[in-house]
BADO-260856 format. One record per residue (C-alpha): y, x, z; residue number from 1; chain. Coordinates in steps of 0.02 Angstrom, whole numbers. Layout:
PAKE	Y	X	Z	NUM	A
...
***
This chain:
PAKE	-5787	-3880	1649	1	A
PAKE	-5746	-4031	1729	2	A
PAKE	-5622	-4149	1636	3	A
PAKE	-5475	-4134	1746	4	A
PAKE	-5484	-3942	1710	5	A
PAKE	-5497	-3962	1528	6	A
PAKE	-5345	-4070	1533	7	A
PAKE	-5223	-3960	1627	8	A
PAKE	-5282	-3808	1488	9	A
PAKE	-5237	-3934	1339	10	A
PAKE	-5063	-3944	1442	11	A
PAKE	-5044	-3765	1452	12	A
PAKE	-5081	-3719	1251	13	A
PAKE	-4976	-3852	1195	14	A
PAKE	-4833	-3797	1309	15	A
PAKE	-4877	-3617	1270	16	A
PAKE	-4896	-3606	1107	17	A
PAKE	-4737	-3625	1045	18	A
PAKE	-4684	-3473	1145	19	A
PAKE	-4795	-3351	1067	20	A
PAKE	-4761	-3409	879	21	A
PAKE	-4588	-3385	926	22	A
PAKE	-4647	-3206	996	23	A
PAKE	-4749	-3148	872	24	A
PAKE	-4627	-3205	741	25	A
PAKE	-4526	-3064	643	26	A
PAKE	-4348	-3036	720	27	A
PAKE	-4189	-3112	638	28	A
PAKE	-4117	-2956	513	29	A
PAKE	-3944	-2911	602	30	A
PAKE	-3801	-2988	481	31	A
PAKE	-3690	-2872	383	32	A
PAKE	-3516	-2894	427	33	A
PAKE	-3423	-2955	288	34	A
PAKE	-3368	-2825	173	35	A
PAKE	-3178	-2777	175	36	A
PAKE	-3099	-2700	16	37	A
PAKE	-3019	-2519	47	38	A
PAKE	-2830	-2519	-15	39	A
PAKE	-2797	-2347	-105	40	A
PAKE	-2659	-2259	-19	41	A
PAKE	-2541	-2205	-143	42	A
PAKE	-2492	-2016	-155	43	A
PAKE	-2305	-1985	-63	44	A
PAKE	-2162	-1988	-190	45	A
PAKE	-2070	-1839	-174	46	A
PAKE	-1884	-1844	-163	47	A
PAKE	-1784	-1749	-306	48	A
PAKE	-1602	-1702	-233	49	A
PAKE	-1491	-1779	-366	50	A
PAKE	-1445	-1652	-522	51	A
PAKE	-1301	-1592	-523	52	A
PAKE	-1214	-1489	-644	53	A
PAKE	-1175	-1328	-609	54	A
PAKE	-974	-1265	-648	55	A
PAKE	-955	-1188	-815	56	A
PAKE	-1114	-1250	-871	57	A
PAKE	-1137	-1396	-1016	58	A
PAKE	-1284	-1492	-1073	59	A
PAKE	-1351	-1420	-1246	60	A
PAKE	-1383	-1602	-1293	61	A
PAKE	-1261	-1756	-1300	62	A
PAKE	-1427	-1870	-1217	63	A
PAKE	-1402	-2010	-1342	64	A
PAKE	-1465	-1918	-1495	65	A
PAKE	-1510	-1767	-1576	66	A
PAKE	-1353	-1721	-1658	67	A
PAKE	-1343	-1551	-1620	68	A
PAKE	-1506	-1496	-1655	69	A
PAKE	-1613	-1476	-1821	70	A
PAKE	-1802	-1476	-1857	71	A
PAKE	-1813	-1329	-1993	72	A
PAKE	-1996	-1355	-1982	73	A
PAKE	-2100	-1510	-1916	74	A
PAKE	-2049	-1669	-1909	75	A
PAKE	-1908	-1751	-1831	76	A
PAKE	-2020	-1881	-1730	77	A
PAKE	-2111	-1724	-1627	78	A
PAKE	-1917	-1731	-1542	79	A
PAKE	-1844	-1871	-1432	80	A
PAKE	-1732	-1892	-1298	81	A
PAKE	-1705	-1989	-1133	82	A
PAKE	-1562	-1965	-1026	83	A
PAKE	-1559	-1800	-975	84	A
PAKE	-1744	-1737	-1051	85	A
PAKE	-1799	-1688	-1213	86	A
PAKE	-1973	-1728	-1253	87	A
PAKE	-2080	-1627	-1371	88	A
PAKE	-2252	-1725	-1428	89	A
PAKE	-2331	-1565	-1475	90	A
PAKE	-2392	-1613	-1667	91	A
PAKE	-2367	-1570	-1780	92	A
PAKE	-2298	-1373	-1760	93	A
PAKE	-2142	-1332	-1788	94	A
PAKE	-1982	-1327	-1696	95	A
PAKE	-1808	-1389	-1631	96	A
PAKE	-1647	-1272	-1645	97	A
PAKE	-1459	-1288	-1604	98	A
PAKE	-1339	-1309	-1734	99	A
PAKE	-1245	-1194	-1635	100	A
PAKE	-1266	-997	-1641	101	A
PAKE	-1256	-906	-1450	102	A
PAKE	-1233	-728	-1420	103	A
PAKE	-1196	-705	-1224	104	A
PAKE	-1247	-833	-1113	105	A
PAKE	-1348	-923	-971	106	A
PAKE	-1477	-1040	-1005	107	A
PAKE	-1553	-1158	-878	108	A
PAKE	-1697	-1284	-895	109	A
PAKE	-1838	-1398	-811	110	A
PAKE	-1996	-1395	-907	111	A
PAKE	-2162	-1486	-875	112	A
PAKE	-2332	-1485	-977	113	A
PAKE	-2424	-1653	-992	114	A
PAKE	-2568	-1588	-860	115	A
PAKE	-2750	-1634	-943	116	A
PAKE	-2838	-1753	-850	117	A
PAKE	-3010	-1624	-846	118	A
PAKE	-2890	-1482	-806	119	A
PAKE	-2987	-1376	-653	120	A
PAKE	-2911	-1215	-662	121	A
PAKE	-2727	-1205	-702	122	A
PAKE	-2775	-1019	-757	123	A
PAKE	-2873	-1087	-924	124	A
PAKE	-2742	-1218	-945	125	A
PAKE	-2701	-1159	-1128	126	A
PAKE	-2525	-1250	-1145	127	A
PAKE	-2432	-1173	-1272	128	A
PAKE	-2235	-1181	-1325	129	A
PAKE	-2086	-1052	-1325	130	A
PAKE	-1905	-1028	-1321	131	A
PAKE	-1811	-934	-1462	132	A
PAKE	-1683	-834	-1447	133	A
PAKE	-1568	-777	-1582	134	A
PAKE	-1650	-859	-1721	135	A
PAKE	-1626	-766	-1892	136	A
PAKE	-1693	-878	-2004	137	A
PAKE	-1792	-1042	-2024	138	A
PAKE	-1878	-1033	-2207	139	A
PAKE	-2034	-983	-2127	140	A
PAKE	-2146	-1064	-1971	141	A
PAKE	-2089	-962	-1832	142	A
PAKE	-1913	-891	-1871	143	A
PAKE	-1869	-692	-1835	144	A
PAKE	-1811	-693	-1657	145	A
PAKE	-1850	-647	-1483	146	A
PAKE	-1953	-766	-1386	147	A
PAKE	-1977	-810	-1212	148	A
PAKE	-2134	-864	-1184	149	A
PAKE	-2164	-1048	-1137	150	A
PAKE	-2361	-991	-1143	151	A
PAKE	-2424	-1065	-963	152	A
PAKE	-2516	-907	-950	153	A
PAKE	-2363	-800	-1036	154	A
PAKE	-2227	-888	-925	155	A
PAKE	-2065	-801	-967	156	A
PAKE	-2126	-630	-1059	157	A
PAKE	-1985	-598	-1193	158	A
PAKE	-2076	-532	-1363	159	A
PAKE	-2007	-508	-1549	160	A
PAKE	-2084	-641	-1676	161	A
PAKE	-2081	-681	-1836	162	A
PAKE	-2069	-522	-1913	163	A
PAKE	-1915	-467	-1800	164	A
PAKE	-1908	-293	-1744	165	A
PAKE	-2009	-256	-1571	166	A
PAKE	-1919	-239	-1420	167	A
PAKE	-1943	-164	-1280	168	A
PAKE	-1978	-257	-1119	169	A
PAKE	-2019	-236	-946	170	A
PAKE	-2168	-378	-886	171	A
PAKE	-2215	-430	-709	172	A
PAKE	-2392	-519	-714	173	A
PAKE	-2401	-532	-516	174	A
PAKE	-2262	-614	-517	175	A
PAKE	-2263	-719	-657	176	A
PAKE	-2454	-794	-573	177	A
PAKE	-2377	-816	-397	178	A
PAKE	-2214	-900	-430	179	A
PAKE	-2279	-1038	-566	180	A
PAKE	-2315	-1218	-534	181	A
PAKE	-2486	-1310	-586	182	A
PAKE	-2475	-1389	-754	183	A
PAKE	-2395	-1561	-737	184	A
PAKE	-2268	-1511	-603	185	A
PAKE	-2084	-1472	-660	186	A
PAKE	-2045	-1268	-681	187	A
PAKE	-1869	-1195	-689	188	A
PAKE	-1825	-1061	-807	189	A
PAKE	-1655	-963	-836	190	A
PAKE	-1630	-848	-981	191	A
PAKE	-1493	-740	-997	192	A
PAKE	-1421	-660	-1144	193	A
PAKE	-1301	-517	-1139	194	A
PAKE	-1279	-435	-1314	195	A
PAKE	-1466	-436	-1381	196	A
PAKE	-1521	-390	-1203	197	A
PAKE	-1639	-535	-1144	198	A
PAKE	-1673	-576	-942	199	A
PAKE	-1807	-730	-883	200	A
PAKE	-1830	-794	-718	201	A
PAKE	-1951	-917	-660	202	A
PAKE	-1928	-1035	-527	203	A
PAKE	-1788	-916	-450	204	A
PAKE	-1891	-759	-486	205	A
PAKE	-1870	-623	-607	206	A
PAKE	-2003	-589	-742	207	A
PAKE	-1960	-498	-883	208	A
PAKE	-1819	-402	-975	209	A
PAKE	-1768	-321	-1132	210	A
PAKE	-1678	-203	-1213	211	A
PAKE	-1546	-232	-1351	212	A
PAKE	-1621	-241	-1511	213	A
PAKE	-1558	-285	-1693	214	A
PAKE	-1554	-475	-1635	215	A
PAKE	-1391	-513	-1540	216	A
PAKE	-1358	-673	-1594	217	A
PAKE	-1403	-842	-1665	218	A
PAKE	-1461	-1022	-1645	219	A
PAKE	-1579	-1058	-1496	220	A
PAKE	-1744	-1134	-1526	221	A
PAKE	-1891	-1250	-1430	222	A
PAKE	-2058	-1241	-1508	223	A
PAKE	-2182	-1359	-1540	224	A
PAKE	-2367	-1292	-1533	225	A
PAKE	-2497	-1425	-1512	226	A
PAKE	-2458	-1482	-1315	227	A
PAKE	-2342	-1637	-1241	228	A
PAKE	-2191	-1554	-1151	229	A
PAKE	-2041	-1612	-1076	230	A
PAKE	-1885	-1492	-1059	231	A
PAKE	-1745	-1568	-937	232	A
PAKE	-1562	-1545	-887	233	A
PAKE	-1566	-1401	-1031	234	A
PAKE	-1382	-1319	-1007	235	A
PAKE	-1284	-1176	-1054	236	A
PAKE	-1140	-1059	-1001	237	A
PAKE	-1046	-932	-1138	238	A
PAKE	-989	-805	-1063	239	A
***
C-alpha cells in the first residue's frame, strides 16, 4: 500500500469512528414527563330545601336541652341534642321517653344510622333501635308498649314488647325493602296514633298497621340498642 493510500485511510477512521461509537451506542431512555398530582373531586353536596314546620305540628324537644324527656334506663350521656336533632350514641342500652303521655296523634321524624365504613350490603346492615308507643311502664329494660320498629331490616313493623299484649298487624315486606334508604342517608317516618290503633309510613309509603289493643295511651319512647343514630325535626300533632 503505498503511503499516500495509507494516509487518506488513517483520515477516514479517525473521521469515522466517532460516527459508529455514536451508532452502536445504546439510545437515550425517553424522559418521563414530570408527574402531576390528581386532585380528588369531591362528591356533589346535595341541597336540603329548608325545614319547615308543618301547621299544627310542634317540636317534641325545646333544642337547647333535654327537659322534656327522661332516661328510665341508660344513661343520660347516650342522649344529646343539636338544634333541631337528637343524637343517640347507641351504648349503653336503654332509652329516652317524653315526660308527656300521647293518646291520638301524628308523629313525624328524620332518622339516620351512622353507616359502617365496611358496610357492602345494606341488607346485613344490622342497625338496631325502635320507637315506643304508649309506654306502660319503665321499671324494666324495654317498657310494655307497642313498638315501631327502627330495625333497618324491620323498618316500621308495629309489634307488642315488653310483655304487652300482642296485637294484631298488617306488614308489607316489599314495600318496606323498596322504599328505604342505604344506611347513612336520612329516612322519614310518620306514625299515627288513633285510640291504640297504630299506622307507619316510610319515606311517604305505608308499611304497617294495627289494631286497637289494651295500650291506648302513654309516654313515647326512642331506644338505644348498640348503634349511633340521629333522629331530626321530631314533631307532633294531638289531635
Amino acid at each position: 500500500m503505498s503511503r499516500h493510500r495509507l494516509t487518506v485511510c488513517c483520515m477516514l477512521f479517525l473521521l469515522c469512528g466517532p460516527l459508529l461509537s455514536a451508532c452502536n451506542s445504546a439510545p437515550d431512555k425517553p424522559v418521563d414527563p414530570p408527574a402531576t398530582t390528581e386532585v380528588e373531586t369531591p362528591a356533589p353536596v346535595v341541597e336540603e330545601p329548608p325545614f319547615e314546620l308543618e301547621e299544627g305540628f310542634v317540636f317534641l324537644a325545646n333544642h337547647e336541652d333535654m327537659s322534656e324527656f327522661t332516661v328510665p334506663v341508660g344513661e343520660a350521656s347516650t342522649w344529646s341534642i343539636e338544634g333541631h336533632t337528637i343524637r343517640c350514641g347507641g351504648r349503653p342500652r336503654g332509652y329516652l321517653a317524653t315526660k308527656k303521655s300521647y293518646r291520638n296523634f301524628t308523629l313525624r321524624l328524620d332518622f339516620r344510622y351512622e353507616r359502617p365504613k365496611n358496610l357492602k350490603d345494606d341488607d346485613k346492615f344490622k342497625g338496631n333501635t325502635g320507637y315506643m308507643m304508649y309506654i306502660n311502664n319503665d321499671n324494666t329494660p324495654w317498657p310494655a308498649c307497642i313498638e315501631v320498629q327502627g330495625k333497618y331490616v324491620q323498618l316500621a313493623k308495629i309489634v307488642a314488647i315488653g310483655g304487652a299484649d300482642a296485637v294484631e298487624a298488617t306488614d308489607d315486606e316489599e314495600a318496606r325493602i323498596q322504599h328505604r334508604k342505604p344506611a347513612g342517608q336520612w329516612n322519614s317516618l310518620e306514625i299515627q296514633s288513633q285510640d291504640g290503633a297504630l299506622l307507619s309510613i316510610l319515606n311517604g309509603v305505608k308499611i304497617a298497621e294495627s289494631q286497637p289493643g289494651p295500650l291506648t295511651e302513654g309516654p313515647i319512647g326512642f331506644q338505644a340498642e348498640d348503634w349511633k343514630i340521629d333522629f331530626r325535626n321530631v314533631r307532633i300533632q294531638e289531635n
